[in-house]
C-alpha positions in Angstrom: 4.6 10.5 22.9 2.4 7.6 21.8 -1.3 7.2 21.1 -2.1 3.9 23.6 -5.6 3.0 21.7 -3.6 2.9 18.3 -0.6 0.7 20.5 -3.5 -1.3 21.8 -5.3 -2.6 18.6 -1.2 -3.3 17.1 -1.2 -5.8 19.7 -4.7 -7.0 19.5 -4.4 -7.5 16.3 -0.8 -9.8 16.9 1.1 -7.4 14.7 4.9 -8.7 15.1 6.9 -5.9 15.5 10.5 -7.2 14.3 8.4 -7.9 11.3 7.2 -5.9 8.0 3.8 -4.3 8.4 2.4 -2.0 5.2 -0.2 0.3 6.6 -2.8 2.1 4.4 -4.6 4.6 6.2 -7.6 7.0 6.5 -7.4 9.9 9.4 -10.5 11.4 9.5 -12.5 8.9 11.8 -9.9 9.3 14.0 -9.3 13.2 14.1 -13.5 12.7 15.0 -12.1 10.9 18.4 -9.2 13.7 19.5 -6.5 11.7 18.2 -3.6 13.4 17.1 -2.5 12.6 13.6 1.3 13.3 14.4 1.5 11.4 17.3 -0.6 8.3 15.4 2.4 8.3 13.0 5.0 8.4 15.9 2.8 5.5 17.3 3.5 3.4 14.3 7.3 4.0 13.9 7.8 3.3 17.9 5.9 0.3 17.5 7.8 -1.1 14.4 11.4 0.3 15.9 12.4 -3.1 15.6 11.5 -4.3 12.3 10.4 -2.0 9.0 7.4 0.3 8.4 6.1 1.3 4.8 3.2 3.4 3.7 1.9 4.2 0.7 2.8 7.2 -0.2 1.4 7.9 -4.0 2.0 10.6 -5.9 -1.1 9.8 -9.4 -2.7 12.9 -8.6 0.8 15.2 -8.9 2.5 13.3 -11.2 1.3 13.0 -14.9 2.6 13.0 -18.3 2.4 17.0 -18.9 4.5 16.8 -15.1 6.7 14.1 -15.6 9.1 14.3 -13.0 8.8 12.7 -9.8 11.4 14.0 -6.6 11.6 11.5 -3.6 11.8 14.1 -1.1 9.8 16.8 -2.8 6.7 15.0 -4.8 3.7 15.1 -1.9 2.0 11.8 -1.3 -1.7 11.9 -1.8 -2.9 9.0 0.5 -3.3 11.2 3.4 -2.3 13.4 6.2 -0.3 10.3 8.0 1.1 9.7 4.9 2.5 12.7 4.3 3.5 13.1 7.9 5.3 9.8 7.7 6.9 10.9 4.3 8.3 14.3 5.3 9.2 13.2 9.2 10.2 9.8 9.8 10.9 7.9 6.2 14.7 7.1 5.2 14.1 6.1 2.2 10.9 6.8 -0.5 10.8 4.1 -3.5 11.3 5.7 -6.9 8.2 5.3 -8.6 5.5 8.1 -10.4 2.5 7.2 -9.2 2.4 4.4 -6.5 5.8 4.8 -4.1 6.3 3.4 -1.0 8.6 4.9 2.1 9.9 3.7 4.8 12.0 3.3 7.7 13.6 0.8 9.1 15.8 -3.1 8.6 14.6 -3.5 5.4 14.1 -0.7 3.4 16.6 -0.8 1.2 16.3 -4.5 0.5 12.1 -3.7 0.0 12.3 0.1 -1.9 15.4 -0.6 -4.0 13.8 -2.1 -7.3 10.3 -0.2 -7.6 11.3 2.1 -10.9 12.5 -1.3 -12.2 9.1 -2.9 -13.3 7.0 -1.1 -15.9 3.8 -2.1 -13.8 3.1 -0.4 -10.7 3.1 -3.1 -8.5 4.9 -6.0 -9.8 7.6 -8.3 -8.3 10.4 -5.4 -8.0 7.6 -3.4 -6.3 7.0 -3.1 -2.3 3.8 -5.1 -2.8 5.3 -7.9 -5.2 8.6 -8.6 -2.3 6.1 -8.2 0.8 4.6 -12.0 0.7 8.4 -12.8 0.6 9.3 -11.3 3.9 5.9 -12.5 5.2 4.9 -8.9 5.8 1.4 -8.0 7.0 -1.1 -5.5 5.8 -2.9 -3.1 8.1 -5.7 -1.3 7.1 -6.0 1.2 9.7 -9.3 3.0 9.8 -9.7 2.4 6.2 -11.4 -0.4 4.1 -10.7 -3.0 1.7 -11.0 -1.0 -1.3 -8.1 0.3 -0.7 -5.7 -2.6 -0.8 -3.2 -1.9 -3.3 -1.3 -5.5 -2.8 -4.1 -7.1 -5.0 -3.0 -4.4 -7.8 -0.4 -7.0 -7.8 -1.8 -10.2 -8.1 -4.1 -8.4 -10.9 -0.7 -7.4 -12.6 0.7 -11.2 -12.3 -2.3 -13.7 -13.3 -4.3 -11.4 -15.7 -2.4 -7.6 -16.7 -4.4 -7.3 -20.7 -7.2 -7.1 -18.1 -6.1 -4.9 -15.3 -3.0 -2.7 -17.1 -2.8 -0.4 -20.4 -1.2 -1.9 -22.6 2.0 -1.0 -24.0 1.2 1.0 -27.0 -0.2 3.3 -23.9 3.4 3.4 -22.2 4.5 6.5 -20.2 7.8 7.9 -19.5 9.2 9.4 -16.0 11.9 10.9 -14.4 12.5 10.1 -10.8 15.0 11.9 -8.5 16.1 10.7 -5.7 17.4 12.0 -2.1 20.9 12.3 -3.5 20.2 13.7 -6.5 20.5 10.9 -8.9 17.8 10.4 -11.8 16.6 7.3 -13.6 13.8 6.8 -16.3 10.8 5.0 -15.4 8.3 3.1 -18.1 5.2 2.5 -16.8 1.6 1.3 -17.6 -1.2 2.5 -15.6 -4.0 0.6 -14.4 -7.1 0.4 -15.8 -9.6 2.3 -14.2 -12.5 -0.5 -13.3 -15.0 -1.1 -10.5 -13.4 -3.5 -8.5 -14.5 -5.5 -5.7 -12.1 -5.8 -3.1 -14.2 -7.1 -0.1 -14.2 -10.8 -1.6 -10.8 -11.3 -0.2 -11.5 -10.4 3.3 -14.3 -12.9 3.1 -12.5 -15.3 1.8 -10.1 -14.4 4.2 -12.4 -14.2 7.1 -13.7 -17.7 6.5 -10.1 -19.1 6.9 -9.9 -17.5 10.2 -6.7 -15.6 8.5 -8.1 -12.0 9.2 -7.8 -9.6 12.3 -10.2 -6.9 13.3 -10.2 -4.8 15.9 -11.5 -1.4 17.0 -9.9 1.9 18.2 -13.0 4.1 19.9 -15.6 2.4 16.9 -12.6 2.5 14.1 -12.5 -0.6 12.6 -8.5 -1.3 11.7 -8.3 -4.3 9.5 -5.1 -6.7 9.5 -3.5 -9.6 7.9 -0.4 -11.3 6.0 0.7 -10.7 2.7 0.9 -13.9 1.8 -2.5 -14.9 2.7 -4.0 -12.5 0.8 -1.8 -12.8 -2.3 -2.1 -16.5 -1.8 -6.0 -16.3 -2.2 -6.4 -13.8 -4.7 -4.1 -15.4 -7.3 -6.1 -18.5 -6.7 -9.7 -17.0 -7.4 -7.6 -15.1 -10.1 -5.9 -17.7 -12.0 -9.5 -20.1 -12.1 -11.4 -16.5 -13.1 -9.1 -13.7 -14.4 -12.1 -11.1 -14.3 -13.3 -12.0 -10.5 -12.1 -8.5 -9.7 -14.3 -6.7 -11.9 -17.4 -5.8 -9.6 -20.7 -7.5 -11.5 -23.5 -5.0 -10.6 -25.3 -4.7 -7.3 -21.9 -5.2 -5.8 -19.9 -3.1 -3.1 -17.1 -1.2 -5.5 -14.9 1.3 -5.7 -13.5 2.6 -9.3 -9.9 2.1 -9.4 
């Protein structure tokens, strides 16, 4: 069963499907419209049969220092319902990391979810987001906006981290389990919670002509490459490390 609006804007929005594509997502616009959150989800993996799907699928809110341990199969994702759907259903493979895992399914999972618990950042080069530029994957922001755009997490991380990550005196330790049972010990810094501004990028974006919109029944879905976005952030970013940091009066969300 497929949802043919959600097919629809995939194509629209010139999604290749041998490709990568990294969807983050937000449900409740479309549950508005009828559509079915299960078969949205089955929509996705259909659509990416030939290539590899990720989602987010975070666990910050479950897993903290008084609960250190994070399971692959058992820690819930907290990014929403198609998410969780895509985490429990159709993933083959969850990356190993407290607070900001990926899962997957698909070519290149093991290649892209293999070296997450690796880096002591969140989303550093081992991470999903620091290999997706490399594999030219896209982003799609699917009924959700730019503030939630966790591949600039990792540009912040490379050009500028004493202003975007705790530092290392404020070091945490985890255990993650994964789908066979094996354990290994994760260090990680956490990001600093700041009002960020996010919607730069798809301006800057936008003004390249390197940025797809589209609509499913008024839903905007959002799409572009990873390297096009990393490619423009760590430019702003290297010339002005703190051009994330939302001055006030500007569209933010605290992160």
């Amino acid at each position: 069963m497929s949802d043919p609006a959600v097919r629809t804007a995939l194509e629209r929005l010139g999604i290749p499907r041998e490709g990568v594509l990294l969807v983050h997502s937000a449900f409740k616009a479309f549950a508005r419209e009828g559509h079915d959150a299960d078969t949205v989800v089955r929509t996705l993996v259909d659509y990416m049969e030939p290539g590899t799907l990720l989602l987010p699928t975070m666990s910050w809110r479950f897993v903290k220092p008084d609960k250190p341990v994070f399971d692959e199969l058992q820690t819930p994702s907290n990014t929403g319902v198609l998410t969780e759907i895509f985490r429990a259903k159709y993933a083959t493979r969850r990356s190993l990391h407290p607070t900001h895992s990926v899962a997957g399914c698909g070519r290149q999972v093991d290649e892209l979810l293999g070296s997450h618990h690796l880096d002591e950042t969140p989303c550093a080069w081992r991470s999903p987001f620091g290999l997706l530029a490399g594999r030219d994957g896209w982003v799609l922001m699917l009924g959700i906006s730019m503030d939630c755009c966790t591949l600039i997490h990792h540009v912040e991380e490379m050009t500028a981290p004493d202003l975007y990550v705790r530092p290392v005196s404020e070091r945490e330790t985890y255990s993650c389990r994964d789908r066979q049972g094996g354990e290994v010990t994760v260090s990680l810094r956490r990001h600093l919670f700041l009002p960020r501004d996010y919607w730069q990028f798809q301006d800057l974006l936008a003004s390249q002509g390197r940025f797809h919109v589209t609509m499913v029944d008024g839903i905007v879905c959002r799409a572009f490459r990873a390297r096009d976005m990393v490619r423009v952030a760590a430019d702003l970013l290297k010339k002005h490390p703190d051009a994330v940091i939302a001055k006030p009066g500007q569209r933010y969300r605290m992160m």
